[in-house]
Backbone as CSV, one residue per row, in Angstrom:
resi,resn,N_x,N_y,N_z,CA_x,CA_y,CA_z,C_x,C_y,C_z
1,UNK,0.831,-1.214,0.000,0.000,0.000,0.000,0.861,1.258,0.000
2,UNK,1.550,1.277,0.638,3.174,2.019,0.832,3.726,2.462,-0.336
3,UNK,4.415,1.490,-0.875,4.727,1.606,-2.508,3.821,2.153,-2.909
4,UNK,2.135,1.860,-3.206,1.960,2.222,-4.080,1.039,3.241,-4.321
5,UNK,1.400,4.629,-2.763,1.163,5.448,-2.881,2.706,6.356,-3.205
6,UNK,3.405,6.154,-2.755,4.707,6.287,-3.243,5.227,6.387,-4.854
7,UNK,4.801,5.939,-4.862,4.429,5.640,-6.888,3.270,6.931,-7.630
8,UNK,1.959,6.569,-6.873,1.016,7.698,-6.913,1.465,9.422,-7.118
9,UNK,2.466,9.334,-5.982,3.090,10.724,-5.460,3.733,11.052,-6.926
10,UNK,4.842,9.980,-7.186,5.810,10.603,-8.561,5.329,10.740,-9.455
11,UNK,4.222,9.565,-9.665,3.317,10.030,-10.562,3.110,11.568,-11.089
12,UNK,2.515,11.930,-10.043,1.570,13.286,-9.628,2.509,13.962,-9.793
13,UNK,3.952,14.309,-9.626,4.533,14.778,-9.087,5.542,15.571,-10.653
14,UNK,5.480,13.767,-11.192,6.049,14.399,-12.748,4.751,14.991,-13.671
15,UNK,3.480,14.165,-13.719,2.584,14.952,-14.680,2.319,16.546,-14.074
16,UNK,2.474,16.758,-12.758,2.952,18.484,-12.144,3.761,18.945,-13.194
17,UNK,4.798,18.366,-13.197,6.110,19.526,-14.073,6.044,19.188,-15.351
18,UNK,5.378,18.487,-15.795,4.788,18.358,-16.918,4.381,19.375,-17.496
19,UNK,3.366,19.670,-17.048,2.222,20.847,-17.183,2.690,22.286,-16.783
20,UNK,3.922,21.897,-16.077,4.280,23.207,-15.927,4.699,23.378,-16.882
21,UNK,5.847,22.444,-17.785,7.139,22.910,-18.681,6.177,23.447,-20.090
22,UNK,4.958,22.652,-19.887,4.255,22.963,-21.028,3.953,24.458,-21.256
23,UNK,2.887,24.902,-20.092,2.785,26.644,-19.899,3.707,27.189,-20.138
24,UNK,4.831,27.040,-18.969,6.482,27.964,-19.487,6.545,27.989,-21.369
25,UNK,6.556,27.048,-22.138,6.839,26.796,-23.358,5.669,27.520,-24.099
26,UNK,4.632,27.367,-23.643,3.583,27.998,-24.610,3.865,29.552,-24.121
27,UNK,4.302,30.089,-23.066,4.581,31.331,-22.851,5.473,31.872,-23.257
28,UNK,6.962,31.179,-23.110,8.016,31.701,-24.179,7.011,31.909,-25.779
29,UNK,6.876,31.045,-26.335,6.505,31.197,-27.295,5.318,32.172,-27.679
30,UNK,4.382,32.219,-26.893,3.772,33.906,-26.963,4.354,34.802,-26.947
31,UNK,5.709,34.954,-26.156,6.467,35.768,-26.366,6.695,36.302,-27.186
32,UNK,7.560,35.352,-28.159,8.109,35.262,-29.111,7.309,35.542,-30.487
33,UNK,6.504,35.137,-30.127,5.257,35.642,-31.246,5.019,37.379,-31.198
34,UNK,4.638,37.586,-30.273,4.200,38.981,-29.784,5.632,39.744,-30.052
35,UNK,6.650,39.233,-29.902,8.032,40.218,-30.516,8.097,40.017,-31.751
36,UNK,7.813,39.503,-32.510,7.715,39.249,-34.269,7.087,40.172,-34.891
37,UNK,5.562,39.865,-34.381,4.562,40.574,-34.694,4.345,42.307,-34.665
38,UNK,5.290,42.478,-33.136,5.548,43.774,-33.205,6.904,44.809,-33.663
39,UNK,7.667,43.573,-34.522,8.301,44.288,-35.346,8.153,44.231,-36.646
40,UNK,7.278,43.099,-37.297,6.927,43.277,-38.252,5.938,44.068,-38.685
41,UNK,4.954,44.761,-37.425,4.387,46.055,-37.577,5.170,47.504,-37.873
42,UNK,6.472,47.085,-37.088,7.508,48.251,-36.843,7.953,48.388,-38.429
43,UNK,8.200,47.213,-39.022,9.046,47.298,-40.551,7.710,47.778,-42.017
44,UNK,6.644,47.542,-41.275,5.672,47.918,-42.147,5.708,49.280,-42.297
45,UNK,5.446,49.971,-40.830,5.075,51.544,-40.194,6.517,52.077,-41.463
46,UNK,7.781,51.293,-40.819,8.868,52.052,-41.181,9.040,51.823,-42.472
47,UNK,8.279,51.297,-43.601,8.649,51.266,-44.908,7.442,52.054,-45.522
48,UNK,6.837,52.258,-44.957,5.560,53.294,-45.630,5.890,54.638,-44.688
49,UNK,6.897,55.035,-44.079,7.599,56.277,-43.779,8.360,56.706,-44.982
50,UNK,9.457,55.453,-45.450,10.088,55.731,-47.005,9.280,56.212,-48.033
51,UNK,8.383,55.121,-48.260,7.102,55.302,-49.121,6.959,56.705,-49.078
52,UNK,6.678,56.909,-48.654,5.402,58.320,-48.321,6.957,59.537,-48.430
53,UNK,7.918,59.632,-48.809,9.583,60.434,-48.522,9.053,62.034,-49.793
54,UNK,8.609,61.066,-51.081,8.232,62.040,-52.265,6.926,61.606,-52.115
55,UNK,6.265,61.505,-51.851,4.407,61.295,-52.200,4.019,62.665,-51.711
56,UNK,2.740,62.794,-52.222,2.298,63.946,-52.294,0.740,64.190,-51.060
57,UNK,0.883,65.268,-50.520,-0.109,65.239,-49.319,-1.323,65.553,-49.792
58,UNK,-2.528,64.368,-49.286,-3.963,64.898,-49.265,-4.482,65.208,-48.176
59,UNK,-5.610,66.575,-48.042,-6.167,66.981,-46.617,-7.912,66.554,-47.256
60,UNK,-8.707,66.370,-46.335,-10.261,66.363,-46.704,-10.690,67.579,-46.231
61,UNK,-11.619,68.081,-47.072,-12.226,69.322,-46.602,-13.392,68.810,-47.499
62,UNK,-14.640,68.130,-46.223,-15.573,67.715,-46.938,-16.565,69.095,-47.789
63,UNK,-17.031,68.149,-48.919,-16.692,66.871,-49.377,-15.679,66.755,-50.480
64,UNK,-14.151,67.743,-50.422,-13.767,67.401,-51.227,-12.152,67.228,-50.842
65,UNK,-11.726,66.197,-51.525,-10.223,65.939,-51.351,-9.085,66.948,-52.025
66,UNK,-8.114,67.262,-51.576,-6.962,68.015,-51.920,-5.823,67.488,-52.206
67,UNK,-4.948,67.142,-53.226,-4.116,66.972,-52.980,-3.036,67.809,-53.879
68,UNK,-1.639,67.549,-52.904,-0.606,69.323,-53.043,0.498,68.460,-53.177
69,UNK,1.430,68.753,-53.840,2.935,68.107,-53.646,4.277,68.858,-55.107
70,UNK,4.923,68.311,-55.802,6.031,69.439,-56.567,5.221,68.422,-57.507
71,UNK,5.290,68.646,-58.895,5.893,67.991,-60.345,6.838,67.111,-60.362
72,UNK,8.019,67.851,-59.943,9.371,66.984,-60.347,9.903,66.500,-58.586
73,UNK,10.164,65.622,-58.736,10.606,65.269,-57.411,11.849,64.333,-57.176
74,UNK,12.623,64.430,-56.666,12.706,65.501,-55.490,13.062,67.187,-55.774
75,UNK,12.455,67.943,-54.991,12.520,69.468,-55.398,13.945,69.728,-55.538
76,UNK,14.603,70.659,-56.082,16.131,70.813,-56.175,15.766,72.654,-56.082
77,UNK,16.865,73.201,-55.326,16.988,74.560,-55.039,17.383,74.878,-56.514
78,UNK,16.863,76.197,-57.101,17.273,76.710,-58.022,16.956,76.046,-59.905
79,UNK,16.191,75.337,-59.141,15.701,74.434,-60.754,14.330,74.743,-60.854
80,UNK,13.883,75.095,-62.058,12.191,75.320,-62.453,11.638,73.966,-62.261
81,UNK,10.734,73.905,-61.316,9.701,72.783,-60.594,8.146,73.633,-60.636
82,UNK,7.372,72.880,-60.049,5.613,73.172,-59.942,5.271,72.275,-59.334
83,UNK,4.262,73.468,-58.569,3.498,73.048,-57.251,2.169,72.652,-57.980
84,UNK,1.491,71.381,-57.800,0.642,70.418,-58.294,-0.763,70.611,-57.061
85,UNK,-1.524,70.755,-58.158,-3.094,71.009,-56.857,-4.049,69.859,-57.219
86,UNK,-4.117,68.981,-56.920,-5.534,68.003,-57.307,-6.433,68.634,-56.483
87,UNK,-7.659,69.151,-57.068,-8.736,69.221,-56.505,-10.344,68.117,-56.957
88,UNK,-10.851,67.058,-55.623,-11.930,65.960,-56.388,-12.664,65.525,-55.235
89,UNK,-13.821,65.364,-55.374,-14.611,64.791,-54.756,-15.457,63.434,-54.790
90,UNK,-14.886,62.560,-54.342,-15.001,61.542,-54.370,-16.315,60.788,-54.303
91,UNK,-16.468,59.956,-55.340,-17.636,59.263,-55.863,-18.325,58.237,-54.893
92,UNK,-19.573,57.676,-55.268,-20.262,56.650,-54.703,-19.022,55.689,-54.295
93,UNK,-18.355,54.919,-55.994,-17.251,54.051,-55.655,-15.952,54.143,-55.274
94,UNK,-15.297,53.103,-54.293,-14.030,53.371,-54.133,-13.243,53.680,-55.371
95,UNK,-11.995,54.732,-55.171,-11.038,55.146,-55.819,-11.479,55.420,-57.183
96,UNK,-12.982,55.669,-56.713,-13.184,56.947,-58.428,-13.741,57.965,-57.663
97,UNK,-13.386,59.131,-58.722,-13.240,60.188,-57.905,-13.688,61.689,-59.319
98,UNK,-14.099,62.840,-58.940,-14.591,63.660,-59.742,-13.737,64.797,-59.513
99,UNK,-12.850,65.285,-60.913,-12.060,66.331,-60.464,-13.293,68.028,-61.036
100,UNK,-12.759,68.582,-59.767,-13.397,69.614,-59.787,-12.871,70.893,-60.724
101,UNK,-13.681,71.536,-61.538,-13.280,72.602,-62.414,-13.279,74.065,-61.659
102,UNK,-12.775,74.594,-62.279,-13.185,76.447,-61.667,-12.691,76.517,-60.459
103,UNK,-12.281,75.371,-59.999,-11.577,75.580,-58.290,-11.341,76.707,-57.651
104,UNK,-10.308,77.151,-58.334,-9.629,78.662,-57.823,-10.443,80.035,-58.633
105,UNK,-11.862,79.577,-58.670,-12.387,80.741,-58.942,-12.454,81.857,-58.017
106,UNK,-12.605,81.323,-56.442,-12.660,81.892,-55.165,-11.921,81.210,-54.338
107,UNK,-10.787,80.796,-54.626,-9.943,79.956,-54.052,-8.390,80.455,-54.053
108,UNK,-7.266,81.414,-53.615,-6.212,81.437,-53.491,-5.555,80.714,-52.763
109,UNK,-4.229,80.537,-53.618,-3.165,79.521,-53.165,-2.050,80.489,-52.733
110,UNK,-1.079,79.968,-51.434,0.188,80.940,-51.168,1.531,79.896,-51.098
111,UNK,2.361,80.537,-51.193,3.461,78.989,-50.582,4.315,79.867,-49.405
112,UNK,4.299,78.880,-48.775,4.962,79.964,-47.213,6.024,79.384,-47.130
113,UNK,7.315,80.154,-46.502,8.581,79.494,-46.073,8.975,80.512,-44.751
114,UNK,8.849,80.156,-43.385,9.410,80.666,-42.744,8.283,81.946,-42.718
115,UNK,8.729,82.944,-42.481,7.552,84.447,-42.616,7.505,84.818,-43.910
116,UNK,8.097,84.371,-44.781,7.944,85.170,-46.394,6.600,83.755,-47.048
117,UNK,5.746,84.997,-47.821,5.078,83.927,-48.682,4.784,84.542,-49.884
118,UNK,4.524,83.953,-50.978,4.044,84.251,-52.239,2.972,83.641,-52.680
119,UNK,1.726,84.716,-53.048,0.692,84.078,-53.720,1.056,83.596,-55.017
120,UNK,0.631,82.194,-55.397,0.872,81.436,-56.263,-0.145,81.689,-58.020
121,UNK,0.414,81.605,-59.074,-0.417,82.312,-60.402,-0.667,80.495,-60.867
122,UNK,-1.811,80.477,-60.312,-2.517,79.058,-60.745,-2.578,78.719,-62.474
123,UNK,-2.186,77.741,-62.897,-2.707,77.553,-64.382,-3.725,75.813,-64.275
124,UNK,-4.131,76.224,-65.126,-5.581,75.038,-65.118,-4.675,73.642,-65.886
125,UNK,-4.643,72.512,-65.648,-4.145,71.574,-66.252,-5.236,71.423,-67.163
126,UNK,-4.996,70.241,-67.946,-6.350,69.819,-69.249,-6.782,68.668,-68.654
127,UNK,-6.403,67.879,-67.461,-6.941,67.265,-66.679,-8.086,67.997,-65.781
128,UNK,-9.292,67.198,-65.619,-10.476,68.038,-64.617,-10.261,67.889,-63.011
129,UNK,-9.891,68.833,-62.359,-9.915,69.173,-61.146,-7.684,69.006,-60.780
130,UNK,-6.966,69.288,-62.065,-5.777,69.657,-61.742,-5.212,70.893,-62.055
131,UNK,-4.498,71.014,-60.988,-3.884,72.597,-61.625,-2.237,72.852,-60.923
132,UNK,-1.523,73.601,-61.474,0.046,73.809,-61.155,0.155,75.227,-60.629
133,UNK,1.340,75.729,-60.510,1.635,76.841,-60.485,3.623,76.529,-60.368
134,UNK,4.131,77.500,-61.648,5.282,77.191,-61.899,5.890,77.739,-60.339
135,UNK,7.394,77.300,-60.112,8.036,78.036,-59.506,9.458,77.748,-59.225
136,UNK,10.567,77.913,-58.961,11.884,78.295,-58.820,12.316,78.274,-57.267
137,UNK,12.724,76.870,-56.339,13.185,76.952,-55.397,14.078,77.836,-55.262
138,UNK,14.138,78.932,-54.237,15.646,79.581,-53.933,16.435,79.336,-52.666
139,UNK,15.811,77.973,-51.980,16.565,78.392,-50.991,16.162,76.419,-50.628
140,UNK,16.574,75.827,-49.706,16.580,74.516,-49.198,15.687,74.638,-48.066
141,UNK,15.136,73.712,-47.842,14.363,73.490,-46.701,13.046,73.178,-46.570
142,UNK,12.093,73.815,-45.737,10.630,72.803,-45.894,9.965,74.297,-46.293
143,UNK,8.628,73.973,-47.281,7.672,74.843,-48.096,6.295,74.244,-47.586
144,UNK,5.408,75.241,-47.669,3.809,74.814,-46.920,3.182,75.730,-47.696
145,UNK,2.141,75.227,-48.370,0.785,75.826,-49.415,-0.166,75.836,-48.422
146,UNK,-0.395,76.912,-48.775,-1.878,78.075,-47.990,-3.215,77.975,-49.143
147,UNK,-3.700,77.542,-48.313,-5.306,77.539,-49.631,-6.289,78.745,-48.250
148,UNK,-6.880,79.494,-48.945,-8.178,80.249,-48.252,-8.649,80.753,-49.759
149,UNK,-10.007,80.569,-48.756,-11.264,81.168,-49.636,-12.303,79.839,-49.982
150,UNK,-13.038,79.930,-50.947,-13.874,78.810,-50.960,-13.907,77.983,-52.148
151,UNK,-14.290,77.009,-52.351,-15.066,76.056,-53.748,-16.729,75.915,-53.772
152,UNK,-17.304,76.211,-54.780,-18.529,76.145,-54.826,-19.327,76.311,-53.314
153,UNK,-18.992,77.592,-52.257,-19.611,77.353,-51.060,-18.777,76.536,-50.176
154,UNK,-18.212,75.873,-50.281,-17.322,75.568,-49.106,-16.129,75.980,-48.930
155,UNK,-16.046,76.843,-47.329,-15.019,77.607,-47.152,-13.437,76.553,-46.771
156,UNK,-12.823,77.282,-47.576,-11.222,76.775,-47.527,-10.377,77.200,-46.284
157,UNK,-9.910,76.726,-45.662,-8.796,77.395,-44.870,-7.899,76.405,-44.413
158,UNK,-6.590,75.836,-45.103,-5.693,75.231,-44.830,-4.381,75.184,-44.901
159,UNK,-3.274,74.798,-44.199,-2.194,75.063,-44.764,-1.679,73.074,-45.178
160,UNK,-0.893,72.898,-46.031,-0.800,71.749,-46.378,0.803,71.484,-46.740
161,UNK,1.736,70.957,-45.660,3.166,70.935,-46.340,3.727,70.347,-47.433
162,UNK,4.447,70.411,-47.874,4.908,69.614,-48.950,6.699,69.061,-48.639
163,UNK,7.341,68.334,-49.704,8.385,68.183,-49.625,9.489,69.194,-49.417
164,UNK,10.339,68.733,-48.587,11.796,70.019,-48.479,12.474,70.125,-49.871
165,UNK,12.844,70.962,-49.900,13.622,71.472,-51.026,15.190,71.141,-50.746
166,UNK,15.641,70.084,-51.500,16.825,69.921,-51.065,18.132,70.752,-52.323
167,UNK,19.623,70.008,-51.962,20.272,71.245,-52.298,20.784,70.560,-54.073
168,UNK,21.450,71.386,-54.397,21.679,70.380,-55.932,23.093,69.550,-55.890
169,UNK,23.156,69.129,-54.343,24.430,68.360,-54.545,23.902,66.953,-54.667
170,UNK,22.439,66.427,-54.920,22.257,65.369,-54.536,22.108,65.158,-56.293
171,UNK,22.539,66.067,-57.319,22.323,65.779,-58.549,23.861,66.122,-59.102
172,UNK,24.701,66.666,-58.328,25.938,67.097,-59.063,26.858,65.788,-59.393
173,UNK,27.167,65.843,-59.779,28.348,64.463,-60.252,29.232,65.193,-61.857
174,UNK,30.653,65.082,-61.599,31.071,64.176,-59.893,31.340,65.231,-58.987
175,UNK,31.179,64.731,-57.699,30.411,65.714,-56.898,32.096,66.613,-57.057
176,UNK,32.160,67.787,-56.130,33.167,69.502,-56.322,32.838,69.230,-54.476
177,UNK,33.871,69.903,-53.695,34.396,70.223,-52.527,32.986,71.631,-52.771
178,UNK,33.107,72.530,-53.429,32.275,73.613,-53.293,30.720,73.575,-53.730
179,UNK,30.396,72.130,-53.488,28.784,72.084,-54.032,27.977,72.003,-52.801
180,UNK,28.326,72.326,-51.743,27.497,72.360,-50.529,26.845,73.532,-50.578
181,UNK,25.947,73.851,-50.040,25.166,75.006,-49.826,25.538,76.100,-48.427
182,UNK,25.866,77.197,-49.136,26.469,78.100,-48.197,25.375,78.596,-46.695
183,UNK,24.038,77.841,-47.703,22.930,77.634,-45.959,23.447,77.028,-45.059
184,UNK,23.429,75.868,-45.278,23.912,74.952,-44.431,25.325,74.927,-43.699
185,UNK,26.172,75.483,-43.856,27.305,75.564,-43.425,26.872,77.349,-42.368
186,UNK,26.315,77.964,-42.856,25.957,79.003,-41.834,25.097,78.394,-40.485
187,UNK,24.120,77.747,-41.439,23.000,76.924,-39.738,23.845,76.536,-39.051
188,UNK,25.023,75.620,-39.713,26.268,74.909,-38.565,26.736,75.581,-37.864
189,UNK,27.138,77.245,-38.542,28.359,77.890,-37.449,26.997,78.723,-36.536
190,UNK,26.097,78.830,-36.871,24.770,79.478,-35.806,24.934,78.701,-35.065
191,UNK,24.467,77.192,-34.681,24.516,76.476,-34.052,25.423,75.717,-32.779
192,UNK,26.758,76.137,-33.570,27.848,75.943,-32.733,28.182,77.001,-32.048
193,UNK,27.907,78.133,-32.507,27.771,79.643,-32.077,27.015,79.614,-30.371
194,UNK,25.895,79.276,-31.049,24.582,78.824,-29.336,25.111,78.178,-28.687
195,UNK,25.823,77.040,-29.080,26.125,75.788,-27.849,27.331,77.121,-27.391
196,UNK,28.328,77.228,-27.860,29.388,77.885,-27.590,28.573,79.102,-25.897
197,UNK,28.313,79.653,-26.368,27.149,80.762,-25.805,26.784,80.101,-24.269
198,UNK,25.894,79.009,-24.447,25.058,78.210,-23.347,26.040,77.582,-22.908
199,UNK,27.602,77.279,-22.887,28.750,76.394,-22.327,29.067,78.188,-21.300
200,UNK,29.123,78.864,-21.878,29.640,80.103,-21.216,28.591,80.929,-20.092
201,UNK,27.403,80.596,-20.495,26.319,80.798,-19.781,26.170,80.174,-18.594
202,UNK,26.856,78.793,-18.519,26.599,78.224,-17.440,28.066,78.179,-16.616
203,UNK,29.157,78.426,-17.393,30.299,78.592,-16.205,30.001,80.013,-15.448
204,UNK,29.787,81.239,-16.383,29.341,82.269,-15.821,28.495,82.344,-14.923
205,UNK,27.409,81.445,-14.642,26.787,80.893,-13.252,26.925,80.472,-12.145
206,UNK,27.909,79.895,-12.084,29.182,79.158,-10.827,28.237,77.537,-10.652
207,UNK,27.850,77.046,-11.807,26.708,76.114,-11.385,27.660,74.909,-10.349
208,UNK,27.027,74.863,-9.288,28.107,73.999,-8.119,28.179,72.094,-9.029
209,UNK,29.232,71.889,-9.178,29.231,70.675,-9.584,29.146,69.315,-8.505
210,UNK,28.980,69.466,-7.660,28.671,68.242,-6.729,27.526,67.461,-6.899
211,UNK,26.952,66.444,-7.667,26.161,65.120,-8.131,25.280,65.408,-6.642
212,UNK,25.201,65.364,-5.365,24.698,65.042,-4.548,23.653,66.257,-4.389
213,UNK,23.819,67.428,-4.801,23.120,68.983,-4.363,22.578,69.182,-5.768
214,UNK,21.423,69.961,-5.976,20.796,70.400,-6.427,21.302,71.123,-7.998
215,UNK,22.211,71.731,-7.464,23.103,72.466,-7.928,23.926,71.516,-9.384
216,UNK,24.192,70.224,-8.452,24.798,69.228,-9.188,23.976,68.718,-10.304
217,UNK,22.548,68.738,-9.848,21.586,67.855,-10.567,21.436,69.072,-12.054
218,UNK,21.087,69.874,-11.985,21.116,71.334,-12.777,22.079,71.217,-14.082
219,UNK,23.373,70.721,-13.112,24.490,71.334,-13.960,24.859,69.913,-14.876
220,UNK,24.339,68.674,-14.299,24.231,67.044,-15.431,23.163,67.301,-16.284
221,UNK,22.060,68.228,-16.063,21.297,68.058,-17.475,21.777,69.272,-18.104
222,UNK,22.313,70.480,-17.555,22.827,71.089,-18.933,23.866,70.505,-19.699
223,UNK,24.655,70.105,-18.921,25.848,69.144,-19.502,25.103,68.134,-20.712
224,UNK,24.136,67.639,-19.825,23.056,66.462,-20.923,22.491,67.138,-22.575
225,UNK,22.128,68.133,-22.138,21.795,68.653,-23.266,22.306,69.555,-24.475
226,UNK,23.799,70.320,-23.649,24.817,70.355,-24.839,25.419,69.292,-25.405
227,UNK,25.441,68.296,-24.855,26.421,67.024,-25.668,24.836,66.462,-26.424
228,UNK,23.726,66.520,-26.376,22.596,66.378,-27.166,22.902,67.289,-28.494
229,UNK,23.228,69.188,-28.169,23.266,69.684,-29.490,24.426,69.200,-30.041
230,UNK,25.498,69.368,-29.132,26.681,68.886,-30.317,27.143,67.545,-31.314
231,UNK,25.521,66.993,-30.402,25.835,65.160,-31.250,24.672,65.797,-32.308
232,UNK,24.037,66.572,-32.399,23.340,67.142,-33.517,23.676,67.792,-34.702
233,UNK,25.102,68.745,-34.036,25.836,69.346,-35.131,26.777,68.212,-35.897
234,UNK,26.949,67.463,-35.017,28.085,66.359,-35.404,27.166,65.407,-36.531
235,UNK,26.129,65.360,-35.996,25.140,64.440,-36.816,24.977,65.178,-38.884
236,UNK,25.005,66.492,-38.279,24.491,67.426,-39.493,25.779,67.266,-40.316
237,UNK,27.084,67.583,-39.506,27.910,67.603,-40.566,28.145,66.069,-41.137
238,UNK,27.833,65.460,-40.740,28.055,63.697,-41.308,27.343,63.908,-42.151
239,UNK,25.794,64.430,-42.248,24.859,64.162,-43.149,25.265,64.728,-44.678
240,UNK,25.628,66.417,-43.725,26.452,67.018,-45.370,27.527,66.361,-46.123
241,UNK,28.487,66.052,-45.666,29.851,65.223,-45.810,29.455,64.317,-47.164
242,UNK,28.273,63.058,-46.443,27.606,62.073,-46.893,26.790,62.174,-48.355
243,UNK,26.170,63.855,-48.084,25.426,64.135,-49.882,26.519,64.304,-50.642
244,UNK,27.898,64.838,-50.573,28.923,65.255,-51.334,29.560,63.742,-52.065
């Protein structure tokens, strides 16, 4: 009887860790699933970030769709390009769609950079509900189209970005030591200028360096955050280096 509760016990004892090793295993493996899954969401997100690098932006302003982006792409400073307007309102069926005429009858367009903007001289494409407006990057960086006013009764008011205007070293070949853009090498020395500035700002403070006081704590995140800009400038000049 002895034995052969004794027996009973190991029994019990191995189909126990049995059942355990099983759970543990089906749990690693949820794991493991659930880390797959959420990077193969990650590689999706992050390849329709590429995707989308030159695509062109649509806003809804029911009921009608907008869409804004260059002609030629990628924009290049100093090269004749055009700013592209789809204007359509979209049909009963998916992905048919009605381009709208007369758009900019009561409708102005601007392109903004920074505080300067220029109202844009619309021309009608021979496509229904497209239209351009020529123009001449002069400078690198990011551009945003201003629509106000209305379409047939519905009032407009949007701003809609578009692609940066990059510089023409990404077309020069073979690339020249002097094809960088004299912007960019100024943003750098601005930049290093500030950090320079905020390093002097804070010795001129007497900020107490002791980790344990207040004082200390103060003076590790400014520390934290100039070696943040200067891994920024450092970052920028790699990037320039890299288009050449």
């Amino acid at each position: 009887m002895f034995v052969h509760c004794v027996r009973n016990l190991k029994n019990y004892q191995f189909e126990s860790c049995t059942i355990l090793v099983k759970i543990i295993t089906h749990a690693i493996v949820f794991q493991v699933v659930n880390y797959a899954f959420f990077a193969i969401i990650g590689l999706i997100a992050l390849g329709f970030s590429f995707a989308s690098v030159y695509a062109h932006t649509t806003v809804e302003v029911a009921p009608y769709e907008i869409e804004v982006g260059w002609q030629d792409e990628p924009p290049v400073v100093g090269l004749l390009n055009a700013i592209t307007i789809h204007v359509r309102e979209p049909g009963d069926v998916e992905g048919v769609s009605t381009g709208i005429t007369s758009a900019f009858k009561k409708l102005e367009a601007s392109v903004v950079s920074g505080g300067a903007s220029k109202v844009l001289d619309i021309n009608v494409d021979p496509r229904p509900g497209h239209y351009y407006a020529k123009i001449i990057p002069t400078k690198t960086g990011s551009l945003q189209v201003e629509l106000k006013g209305e379409i047939n009764g519905v009032q407009i008011d949007t701003v809609i970005p578009i692609e940066d205007v990059e510089s023409t070293s990404i077309l020069d070949f073979p690339p020249t030591s002097s094809s960088s853009s004299g912007q960019e090498v100024t943003a750098l020395k601005n930049a290093v200028t500030s950090l320079q500035k905020d390093i002097s700002s804070i010795k001129a403070q007497g900020v107490v360096t002791n980790t344990d006081s207040d004082g200390g704590a103060t003076y590790n995140f400014a520390v934290f955050g100039l070696s943040l800009g200067a891994a920024g400038v450092i970052l920028a000049i790699i990037a320039m280096v890299r288009r050449k």
